[in-house]
N, C-alpha and C positions, 0 to 999 in steps of 0.2 A: 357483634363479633367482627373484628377486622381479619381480613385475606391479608394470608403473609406472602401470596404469591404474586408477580408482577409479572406479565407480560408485554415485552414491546416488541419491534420489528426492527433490523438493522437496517440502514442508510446505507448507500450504497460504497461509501466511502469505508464502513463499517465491514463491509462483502469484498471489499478489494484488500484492505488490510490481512483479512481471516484469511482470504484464496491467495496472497502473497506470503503470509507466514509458511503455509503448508509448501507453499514453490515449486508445485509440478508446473512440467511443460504447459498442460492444458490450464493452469489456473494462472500463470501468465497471458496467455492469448486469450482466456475471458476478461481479465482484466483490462488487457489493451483496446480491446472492443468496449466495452464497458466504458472505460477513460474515453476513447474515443468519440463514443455514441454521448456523453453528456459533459454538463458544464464542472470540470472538474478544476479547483485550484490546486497546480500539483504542490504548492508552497504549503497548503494546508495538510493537504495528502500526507506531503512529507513528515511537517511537525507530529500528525497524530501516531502516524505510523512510527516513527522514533520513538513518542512517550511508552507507546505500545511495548516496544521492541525492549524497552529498557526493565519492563517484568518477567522477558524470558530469560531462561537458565542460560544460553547464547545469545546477548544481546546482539553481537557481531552478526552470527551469522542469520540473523533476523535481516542486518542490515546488506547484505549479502544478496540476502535474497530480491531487496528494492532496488540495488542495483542490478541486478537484472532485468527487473522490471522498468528499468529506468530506460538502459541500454535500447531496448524492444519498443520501447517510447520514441527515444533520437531514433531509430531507422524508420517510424512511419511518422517523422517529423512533429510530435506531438507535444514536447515539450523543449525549450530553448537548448543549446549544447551548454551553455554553462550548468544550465539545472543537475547534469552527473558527478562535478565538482562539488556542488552542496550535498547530494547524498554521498558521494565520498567521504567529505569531511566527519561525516558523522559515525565513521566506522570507531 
């Protein structure tokens, strides 16, 4: 008999996405700690979280919410100043 059930764990990329869709204050400022604290490619970031963003009922405002995150990034100098232009573009 095969198990129809699967368990895995998300990746942290996977936990910044999920704490960025929801968009409270506190689940920006874990993620910036989080982005911070490890080896994040925000270009990757960015692609998955768009694929993402494009199964919600607001894909906009999915996107909305990374630039925020993004913003919170450029003040503690964490990712290049063109990088809010790319997530721009993607509204």
């Amino acid at each position: 008999m095969t198990n129809p059930f699967y368990l895995g764990a998300l990746n942290l990329q996977d936990l910044i996405i999920t704490k960025i869709f929801r968009g409270t204050r506190v689940d920006v400022v874990d993620c910036v700690a989080a982005f911070a604290a490890y080896d994040i490619n925000p270009e990757e970031l960015l692609k998955r979280y768009a694929e993402a963003a494009n199964y919600d009922l607001n894909p906009k405002k999915m996107i909305q919410n990374f630039i925020i995150f993004t913003e919170a990034l450029l003040e503690k100098g964490k990712v290049p100043d063109d990088f809010l232009n790319k997530v721009a573009a993607r509204k």
